[in-house]
C-alpha positions, 0 to 999 in steps of 0.5 A: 181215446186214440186219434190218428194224426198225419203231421206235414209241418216241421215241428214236433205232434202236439202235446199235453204239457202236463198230466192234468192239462186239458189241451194241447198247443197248436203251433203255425206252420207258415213259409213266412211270417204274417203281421196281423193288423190291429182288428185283421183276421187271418186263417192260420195253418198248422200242417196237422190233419186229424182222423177224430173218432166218431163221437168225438169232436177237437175244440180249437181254443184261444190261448189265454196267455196270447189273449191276455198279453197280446190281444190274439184270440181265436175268431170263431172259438170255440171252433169245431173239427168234426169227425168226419173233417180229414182236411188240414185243421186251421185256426181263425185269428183274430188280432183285438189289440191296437198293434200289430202282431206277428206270428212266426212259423212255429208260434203256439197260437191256439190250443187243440181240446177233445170233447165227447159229443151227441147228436140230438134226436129232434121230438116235435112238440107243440107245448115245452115243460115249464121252469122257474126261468121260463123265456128269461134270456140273457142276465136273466139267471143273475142276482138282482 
């Protein structure tokens, strides 16, 4: 899959980091630093606009290690850039620990995965098939 990509920020276009990574990191592009408060959200930008072909979509992820270490995690995740999005991709952070965290310009603050993707075809019914889990909902697939 090719995807054109215009980079306005001053670092380097993102990149796998090995042959069987699945994402790339995406880095703040930033003229100042942002302290994020314990529970402040803030949208992050990354100078990066994506020309995704039809049929794909990009994936914004948290990182696990920001997450993990730092409690930084990407708000709506996984986020979605459609294909026919041509503005500049932005990342929803969200600061869960009790300190404030500060994101410099150039900071990998989240990571950028493809996926294929569908559209349904909506088939209007009045009765769905039935299966051993039926209506159950959440934690009704889990060993009792």
């Amino acid at each position: 899959m090719q995807v054109k990509i215009k980079n306005t920020s001053q670092h380097e276009l993102p990149k796998y980091e090995t042959s069987a990574s699945a994402g790339v990191d995406l880095r703040a592009n930033l003229e100042t630093a942002i302290t994020l408060k314990p529970l402040e959200r803030v949208l992050v930008k990354t100078g990066l606009f994506l020309e995704i072909p039809e049929g794909f979509e990009a994936q914004v992820r948290p990182r696990s290690g920001l997450a993990l270490k730092k409690g930084i995690t990407v708000l709506n995740s996984p986020g979605t850039v459609d294909a026919d999005y041509r503005g500049e991709v932005g990342v929803i952070l969200i600061n869960l620990s009790s300190e404030e965290f500060v994101i410099e310009n150039g900071e990998r603050i989240a990571q950028l995965v493809f996926a294929k993707v569908e559209q349904a075809n909506w088939v209007n019914v009045e009765i769905l098939s039935e299966t051993a889990r039926g209506e159950g909902g959440f934690g009704s697939t889990g060993v009792k």
